[in-house]
Every structure is written in C-alpha cells, then in structure tokens.
BAFI-3210 file (N, C-alpha, C; in Angstrom, 3 decimals, decimal comma, padded with zeros to 6 digits):
// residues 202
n [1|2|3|4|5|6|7|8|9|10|11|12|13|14|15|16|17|18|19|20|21|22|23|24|25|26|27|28|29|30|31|32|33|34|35|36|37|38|39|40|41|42|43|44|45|46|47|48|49|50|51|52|53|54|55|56|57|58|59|60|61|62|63|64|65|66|67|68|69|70|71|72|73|74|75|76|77|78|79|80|81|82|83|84|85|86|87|88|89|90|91|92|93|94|95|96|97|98|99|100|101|102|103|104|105|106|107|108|109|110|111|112|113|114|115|116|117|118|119|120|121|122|123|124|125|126|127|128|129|130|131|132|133|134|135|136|137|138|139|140|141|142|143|144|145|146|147|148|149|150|151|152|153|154|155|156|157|158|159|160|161|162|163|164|165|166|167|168|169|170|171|172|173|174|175|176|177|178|179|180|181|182|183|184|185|186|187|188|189|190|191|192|193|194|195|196|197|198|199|200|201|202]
n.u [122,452|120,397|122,212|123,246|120,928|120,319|122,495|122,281|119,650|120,295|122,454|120,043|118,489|120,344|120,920|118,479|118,102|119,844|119,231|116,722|117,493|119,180|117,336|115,858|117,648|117,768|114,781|115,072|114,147|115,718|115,100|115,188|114,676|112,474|109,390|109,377|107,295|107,120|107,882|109,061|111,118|112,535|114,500|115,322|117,829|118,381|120,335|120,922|120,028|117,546|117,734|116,378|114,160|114,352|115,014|113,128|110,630|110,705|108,231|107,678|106,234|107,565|108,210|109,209|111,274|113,676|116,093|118,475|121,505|120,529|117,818|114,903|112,895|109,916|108,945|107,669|107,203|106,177|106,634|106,519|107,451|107,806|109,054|109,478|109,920|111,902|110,593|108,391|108,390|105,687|104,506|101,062|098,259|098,663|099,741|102,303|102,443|102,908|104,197|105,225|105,181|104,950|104,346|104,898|105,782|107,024|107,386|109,245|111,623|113,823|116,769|119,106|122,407|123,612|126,608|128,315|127,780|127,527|126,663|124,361|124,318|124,538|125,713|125,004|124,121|123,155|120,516|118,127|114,995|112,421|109,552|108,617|107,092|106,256|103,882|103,878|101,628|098,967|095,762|093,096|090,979|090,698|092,868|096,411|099,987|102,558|105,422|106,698|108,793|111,357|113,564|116,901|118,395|121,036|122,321|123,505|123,326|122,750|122,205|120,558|119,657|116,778|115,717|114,653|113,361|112,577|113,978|116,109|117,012|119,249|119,517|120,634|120,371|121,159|119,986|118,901|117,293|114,422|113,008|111,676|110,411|108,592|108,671|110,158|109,778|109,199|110,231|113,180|113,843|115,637|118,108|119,256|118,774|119,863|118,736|117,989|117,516|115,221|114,924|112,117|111,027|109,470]
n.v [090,503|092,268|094,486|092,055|091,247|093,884|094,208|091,708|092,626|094,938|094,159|092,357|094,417|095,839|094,249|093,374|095,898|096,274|094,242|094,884|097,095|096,110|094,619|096,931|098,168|095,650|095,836|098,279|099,993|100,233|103,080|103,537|100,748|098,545|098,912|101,134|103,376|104,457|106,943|107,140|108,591|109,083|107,996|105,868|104,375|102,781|100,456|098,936|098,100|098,863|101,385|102,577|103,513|105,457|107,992|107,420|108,745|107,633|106,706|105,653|102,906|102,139|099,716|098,879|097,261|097,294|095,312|095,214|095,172|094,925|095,118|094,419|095,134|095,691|096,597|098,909|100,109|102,704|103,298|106,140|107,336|110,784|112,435|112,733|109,923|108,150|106,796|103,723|100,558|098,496|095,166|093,886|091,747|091,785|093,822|096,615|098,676|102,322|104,103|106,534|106,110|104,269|102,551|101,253|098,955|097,900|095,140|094,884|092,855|093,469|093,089|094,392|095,177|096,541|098,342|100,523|102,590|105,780|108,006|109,960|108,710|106,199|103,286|101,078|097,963|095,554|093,275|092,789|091,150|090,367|090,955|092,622|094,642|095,969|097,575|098,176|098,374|099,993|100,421|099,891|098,306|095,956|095,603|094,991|094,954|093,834|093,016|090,876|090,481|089,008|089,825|090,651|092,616|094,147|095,897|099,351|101,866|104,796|106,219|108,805|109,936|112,057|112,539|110,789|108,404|108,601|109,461|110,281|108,109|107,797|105,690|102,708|100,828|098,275|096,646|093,454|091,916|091,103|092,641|092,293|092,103|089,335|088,620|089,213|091,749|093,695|096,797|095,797|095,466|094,574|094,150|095,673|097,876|100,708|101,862|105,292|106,555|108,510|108,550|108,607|108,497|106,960]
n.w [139,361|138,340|136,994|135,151|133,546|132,610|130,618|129,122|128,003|127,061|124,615|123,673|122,602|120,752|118,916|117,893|116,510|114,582|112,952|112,317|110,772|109,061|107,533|106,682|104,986|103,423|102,182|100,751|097,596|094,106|092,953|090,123|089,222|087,879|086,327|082,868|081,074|077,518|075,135|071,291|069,216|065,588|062,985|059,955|058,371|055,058|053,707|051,529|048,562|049,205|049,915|048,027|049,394|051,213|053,890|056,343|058,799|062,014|064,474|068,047|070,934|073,734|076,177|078,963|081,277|084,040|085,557|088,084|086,219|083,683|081,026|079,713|077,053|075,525|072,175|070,194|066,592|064,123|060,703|058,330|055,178|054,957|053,658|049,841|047,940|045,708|042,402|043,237|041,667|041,478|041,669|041,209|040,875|037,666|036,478|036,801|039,419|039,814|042,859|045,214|047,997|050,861|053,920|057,329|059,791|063,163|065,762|068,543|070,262|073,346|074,538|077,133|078,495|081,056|080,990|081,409|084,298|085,570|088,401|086,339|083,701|082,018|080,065|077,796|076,016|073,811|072,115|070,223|068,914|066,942|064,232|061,833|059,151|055,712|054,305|050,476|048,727|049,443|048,346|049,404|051,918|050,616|049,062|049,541|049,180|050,802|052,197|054,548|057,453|059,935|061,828|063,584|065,755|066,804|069,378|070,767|073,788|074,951|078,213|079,887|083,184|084,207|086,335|088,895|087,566|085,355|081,968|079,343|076,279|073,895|071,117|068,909|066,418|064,347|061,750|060,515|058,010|055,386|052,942|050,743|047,801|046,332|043,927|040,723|039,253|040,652|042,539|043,850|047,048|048,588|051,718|054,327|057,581|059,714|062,769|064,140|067,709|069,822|072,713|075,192|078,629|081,171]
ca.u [121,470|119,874|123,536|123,459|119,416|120,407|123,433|121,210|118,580|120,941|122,821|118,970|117,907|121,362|120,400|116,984|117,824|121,060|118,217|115,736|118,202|119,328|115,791|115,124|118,661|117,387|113,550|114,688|114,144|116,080|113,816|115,755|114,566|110,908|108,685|108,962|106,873|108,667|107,512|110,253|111,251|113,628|114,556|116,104|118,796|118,470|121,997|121,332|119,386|116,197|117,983|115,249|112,849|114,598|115,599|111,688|110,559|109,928|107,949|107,000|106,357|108,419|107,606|110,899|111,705|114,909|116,455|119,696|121,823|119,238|116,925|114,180|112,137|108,646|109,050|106,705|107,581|105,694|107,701|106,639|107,710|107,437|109,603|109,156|110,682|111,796|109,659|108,790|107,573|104,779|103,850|099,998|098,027|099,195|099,973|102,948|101,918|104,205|104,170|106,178|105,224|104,685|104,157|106,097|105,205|107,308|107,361|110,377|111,863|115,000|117,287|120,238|123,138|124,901|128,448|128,954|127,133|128,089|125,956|123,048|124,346|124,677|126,374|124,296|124,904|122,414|120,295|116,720|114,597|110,744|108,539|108,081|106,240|106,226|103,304|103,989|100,961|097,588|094,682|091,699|091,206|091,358|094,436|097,270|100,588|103,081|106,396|107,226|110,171|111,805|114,782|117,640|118,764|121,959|122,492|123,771|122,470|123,400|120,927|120,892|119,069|116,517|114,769|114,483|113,017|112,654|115,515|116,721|118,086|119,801|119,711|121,770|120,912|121,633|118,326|119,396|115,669|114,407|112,052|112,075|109,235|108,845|108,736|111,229|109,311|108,801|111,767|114,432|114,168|116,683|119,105|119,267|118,924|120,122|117,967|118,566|116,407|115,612|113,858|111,759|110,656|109,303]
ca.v [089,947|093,475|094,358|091,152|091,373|095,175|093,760|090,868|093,295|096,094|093,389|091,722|095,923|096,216|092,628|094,050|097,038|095,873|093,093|095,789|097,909|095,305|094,662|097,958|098,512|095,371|095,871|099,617|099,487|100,903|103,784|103,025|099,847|098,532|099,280|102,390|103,711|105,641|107,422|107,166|109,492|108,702|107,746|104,424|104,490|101,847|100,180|098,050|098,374|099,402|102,778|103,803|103,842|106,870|107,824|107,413|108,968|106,665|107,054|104,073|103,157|101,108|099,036|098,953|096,569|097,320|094,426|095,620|096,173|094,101|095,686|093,917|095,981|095,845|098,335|098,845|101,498|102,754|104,390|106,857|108,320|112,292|113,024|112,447|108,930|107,656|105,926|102,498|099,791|097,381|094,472|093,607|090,893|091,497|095,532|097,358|100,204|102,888|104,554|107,363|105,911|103,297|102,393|099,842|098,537|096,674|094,545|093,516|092,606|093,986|092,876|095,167|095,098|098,008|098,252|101,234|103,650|106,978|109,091|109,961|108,721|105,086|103,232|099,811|097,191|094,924|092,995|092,303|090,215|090,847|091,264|094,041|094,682|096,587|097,881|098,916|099,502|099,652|101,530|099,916|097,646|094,049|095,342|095,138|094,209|093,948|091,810|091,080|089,833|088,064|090,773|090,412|094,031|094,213|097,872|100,145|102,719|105,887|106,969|110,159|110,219|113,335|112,278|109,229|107,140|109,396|109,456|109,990|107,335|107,865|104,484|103,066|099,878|097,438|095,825|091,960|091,684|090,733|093,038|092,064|091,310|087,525|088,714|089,761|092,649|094,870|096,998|095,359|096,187|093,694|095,416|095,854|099,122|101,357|102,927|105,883|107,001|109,497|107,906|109,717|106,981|107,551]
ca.w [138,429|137,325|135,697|134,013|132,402|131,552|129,710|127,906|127,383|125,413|123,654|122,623|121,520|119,648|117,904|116,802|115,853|113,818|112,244|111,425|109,793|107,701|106,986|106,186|103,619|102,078|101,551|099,926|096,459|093,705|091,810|088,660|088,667|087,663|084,381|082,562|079,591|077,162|073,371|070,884|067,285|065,141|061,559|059,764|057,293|054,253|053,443|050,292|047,846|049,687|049,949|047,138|050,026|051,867|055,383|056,793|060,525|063,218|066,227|068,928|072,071|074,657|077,760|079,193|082,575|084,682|086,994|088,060|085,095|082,867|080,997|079,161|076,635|074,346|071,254|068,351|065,737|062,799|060,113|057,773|054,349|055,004|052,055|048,571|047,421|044,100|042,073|043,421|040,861|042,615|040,604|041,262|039,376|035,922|036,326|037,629|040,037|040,150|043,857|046,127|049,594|051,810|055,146|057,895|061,431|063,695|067,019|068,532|071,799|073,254|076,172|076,996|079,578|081,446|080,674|081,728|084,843|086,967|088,386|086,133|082,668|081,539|078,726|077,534|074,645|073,490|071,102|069,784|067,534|066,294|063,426|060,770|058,075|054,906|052,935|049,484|048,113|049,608|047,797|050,161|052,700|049,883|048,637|050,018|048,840|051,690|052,602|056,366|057,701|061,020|062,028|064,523|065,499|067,844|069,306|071,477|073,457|075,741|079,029|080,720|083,732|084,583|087,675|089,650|086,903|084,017|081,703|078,157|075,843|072,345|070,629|067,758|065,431|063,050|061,672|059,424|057,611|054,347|053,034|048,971|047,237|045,765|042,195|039,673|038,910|041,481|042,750|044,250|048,294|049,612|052,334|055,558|057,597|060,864|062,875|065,371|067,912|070,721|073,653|076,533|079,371|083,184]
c.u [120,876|120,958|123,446|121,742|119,638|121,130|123,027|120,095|119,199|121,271|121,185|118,519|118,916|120,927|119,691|116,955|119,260|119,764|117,439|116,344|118,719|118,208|115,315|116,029|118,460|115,944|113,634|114,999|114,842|115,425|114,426|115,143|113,231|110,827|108,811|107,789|107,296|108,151|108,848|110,288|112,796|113,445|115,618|116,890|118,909|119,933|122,272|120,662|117,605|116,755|117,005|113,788|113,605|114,904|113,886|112,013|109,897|108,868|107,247|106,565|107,099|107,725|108,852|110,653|113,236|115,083|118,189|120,245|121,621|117,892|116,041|112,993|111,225|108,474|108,182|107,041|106,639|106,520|107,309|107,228|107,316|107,839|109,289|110,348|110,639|111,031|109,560|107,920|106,970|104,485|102,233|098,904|099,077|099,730|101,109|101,986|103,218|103,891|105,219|105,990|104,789|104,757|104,880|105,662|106,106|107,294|108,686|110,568|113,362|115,418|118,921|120,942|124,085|126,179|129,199|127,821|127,822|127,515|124,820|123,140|124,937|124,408|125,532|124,684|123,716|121,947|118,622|116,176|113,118|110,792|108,215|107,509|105,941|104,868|103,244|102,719|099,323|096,090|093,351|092,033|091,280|092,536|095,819|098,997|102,054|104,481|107,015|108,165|110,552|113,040|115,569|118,026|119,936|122,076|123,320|122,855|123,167|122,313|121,352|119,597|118,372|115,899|114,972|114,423|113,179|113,717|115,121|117,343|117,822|120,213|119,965|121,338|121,003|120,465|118,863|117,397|115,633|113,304|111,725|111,555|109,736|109,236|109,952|111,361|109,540|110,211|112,249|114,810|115,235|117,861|118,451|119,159|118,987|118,613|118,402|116,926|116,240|114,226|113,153|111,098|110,707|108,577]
c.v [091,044|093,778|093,132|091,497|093,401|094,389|093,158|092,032|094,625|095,191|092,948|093,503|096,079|095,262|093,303|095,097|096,525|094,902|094,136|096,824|097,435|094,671|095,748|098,408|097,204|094,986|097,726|099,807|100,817|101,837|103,855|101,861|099,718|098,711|100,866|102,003|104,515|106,108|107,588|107,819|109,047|108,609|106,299|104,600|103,440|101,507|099,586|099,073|098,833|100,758|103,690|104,154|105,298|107,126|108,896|107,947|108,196|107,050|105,617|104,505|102,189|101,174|098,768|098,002|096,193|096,619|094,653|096,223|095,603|094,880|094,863|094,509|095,534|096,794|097,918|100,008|101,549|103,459|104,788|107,421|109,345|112,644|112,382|111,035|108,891|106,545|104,149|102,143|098,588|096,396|093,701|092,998|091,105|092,705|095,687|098,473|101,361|103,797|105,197|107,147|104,726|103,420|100,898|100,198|097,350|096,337|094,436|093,452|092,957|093,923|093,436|095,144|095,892|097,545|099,315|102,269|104,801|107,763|108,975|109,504|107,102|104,827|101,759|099,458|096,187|094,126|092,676|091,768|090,606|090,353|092,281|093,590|095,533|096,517|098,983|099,882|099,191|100,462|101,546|099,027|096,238|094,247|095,521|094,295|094,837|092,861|092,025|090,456|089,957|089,151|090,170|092,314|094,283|095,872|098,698|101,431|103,762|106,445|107,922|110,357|111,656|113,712|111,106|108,451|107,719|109,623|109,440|109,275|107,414|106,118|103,834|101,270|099,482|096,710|095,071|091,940|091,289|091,232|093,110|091,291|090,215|087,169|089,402|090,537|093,717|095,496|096,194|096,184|095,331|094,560|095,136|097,261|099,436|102,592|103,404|106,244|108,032|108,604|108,885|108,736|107,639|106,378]
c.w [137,542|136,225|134,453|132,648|131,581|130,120|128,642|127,247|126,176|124,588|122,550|121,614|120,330|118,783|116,864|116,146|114,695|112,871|111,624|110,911|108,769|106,945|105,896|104,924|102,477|101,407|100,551|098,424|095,194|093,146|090,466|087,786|088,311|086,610|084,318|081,054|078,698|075,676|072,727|069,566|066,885|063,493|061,185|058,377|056,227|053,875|052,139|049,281|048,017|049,940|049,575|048,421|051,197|052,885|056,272|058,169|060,827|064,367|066,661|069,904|072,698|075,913|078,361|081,194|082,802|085,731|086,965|087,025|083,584|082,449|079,697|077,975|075,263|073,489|070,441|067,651|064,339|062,041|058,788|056,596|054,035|053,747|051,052|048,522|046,206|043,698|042,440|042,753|041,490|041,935|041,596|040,647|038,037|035,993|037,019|037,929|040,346|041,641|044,365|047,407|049,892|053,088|056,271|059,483|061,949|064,852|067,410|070,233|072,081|074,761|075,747|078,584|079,776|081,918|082,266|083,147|086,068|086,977|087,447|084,735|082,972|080,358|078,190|076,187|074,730|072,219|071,207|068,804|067,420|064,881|062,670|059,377|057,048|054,025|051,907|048,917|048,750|049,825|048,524|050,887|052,209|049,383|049,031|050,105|049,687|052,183|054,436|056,683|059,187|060,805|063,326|064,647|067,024|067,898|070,231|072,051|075,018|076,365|079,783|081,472|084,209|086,061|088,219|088,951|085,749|083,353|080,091|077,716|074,740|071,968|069,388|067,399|064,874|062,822|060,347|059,838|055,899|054,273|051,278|048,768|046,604|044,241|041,714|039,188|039,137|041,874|043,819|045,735|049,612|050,487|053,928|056,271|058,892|060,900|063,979|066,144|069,323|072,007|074,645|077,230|080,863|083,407]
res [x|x|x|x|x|x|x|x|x|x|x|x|x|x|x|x|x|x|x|x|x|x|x|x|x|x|x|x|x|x|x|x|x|x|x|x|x|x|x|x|x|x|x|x|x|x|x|x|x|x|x|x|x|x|x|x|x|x|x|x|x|x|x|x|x|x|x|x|x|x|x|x|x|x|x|x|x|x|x|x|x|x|x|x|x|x|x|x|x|x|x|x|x|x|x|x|x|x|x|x|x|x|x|x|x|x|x|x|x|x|x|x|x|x|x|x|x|x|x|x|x|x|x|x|x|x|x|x|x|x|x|x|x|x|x|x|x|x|x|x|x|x|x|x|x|x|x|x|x|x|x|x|x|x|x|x|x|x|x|x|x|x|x|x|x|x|x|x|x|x|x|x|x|x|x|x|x|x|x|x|x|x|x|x|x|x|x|x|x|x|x|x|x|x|x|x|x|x|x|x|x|x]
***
C-alpha cells in the first residue's frame, strides 16, 4: 500500500509540477510586446506639383502597440520649412500674399504586419489613414488660410532592436492627400508626397 501512495503521490508531484510549468511558459510575457513611446525626424518629399513647397523636416511622436506580429500605432508629425522655398502665391480676400513658408500638422493611425523577423532586426509592411493640415499663411491668430485633407499612407518599414523593448525603425511612405487650395489663384499645391523617417521608441 505505501509503494502504491508513493507511486500516486510522485505521479500527482510530476502532474503539478508539469501544470505549473506550463503555467509559468504561458503567463511569460513577450518584452517586445506592449506600448512603446517613440520621437520621430524625418523629411517628406512632394511628387506633384506641391514640389514648390520643398523637402520640409518632420519630427513626431508615436504611441506604438505590439500584439504578436501586429502592431498598432498613434503618430502626429509637424513639418517645418527650414529652407528657403519658392515663392508661394496665397490668395486672401481680394489680395494675393506672396510667402516663403508654411506650416503642416498631421494625425494618423497606422497598423503594420511583420513579414519578416531574426534575431534583433525586423522587416514590416503596412498602412495608415489620418488627418493633416496645411497652413499657408497665418499672420495672427483671425487669419489663417489653411487646406486639410483625409490621407491614406501605405508603407514600409525596417526595426532594429537595441534592448528588450527599445529599438530603431527607418520608415518609408506614400501619403494620397489633397492639399490645393479652392481657388484658381493661389499656387497650385495638388500632389501627393513620401515621407521618410528615423524612429527611436522604448
């Protein structure tokens, strides 16, 4: 009888411990996965005829959420004309304004899916949609003459892990927008435009 209750009794320890090891491989959580926060630089390339506005610097921020090889992400970008642009013509009441800068803000949302991963570098493909906003010209806080536009922006993008969570990603895309004033006047900013960018995210 003792032989036999040993016997039951290792078999029930092997049980539990076989149970709480598979417990324990699947309560351990990836550190890849979860929210990061991430600051982003970059610049956007004009393709049409909004070219005359120049190849502006970006910087954002991202909210980034990783579920497996799903990644879900909150960007905003402002973008900048550092360099000198060519003359842009504004039409305002009754006046053209002639101007060398402007300013641009956008929202968007961005869900991306890993293709490719080994080791500390992964390959992703994606797409996003938002909200931006162009202002041409705005001398005070009543004036402000601005066109916004509904974007789609499919992309690509290349991560290089540095740490556990922390990681580099170079990101690559295509931004379909309409950013061309209503009038007949003003210059002519219809076009579409690429943007690149350099990510940093923990």
């Amino acid at each position: 009888m003792r032989t036999i209750l040993k016997k039951i009794s290792l078999l029930l320890l092997f049980a539990l411990s076989a149970k709480y090891l598979q417990a324990q491989e699947a309560s351990v959580h990836n550190p890849r996965e979860g929210f990061n926060l991430g600051v982003s630089a970059g610049t956007w390339f004009p393709t049409g005829n909004n070219k005359i506005l120049g190849n502006s610097i970006m910087g954002g921020l991202i909210i980034d959420l990783k579920v497996k090889k799903t990644s879900v992400s909150l960007v905003f970008d402002m973008i900048v004309n550092a360099s000198k642009t060519d003359t842009l013509f504004i039409k305002h009441n009754n006046e053209i304004v002639k101007r060398t800068n402007y300013f641009a803000g956008q929202l968007g949302f961005d869900v991306d899916y890993e293709l490719y991963a080994k080791n500390d570098f992964a390959f992703q493909v994606g797409s996003g949609i938002g909200y931006g906003s162009i202002s041409y010209y705005n001398p005070n806080k009543d004036i402000d003459v601005n066109k916004g536009s509904l974007f789609v922006s499919p992309g690509l993008s290349a991560k290089y892990y540095v740490g556990h969570r922390s990681h580099f990603k170079f990101r690559l895309q295509y931004y379909v927008a309409n950013y061309k004033l209503k009038d007949n006047v003003s210059t002519n900013f219809q076009g579409n435009y690429i943007t690149t960018k350099l990510i940093y995210a923990w």
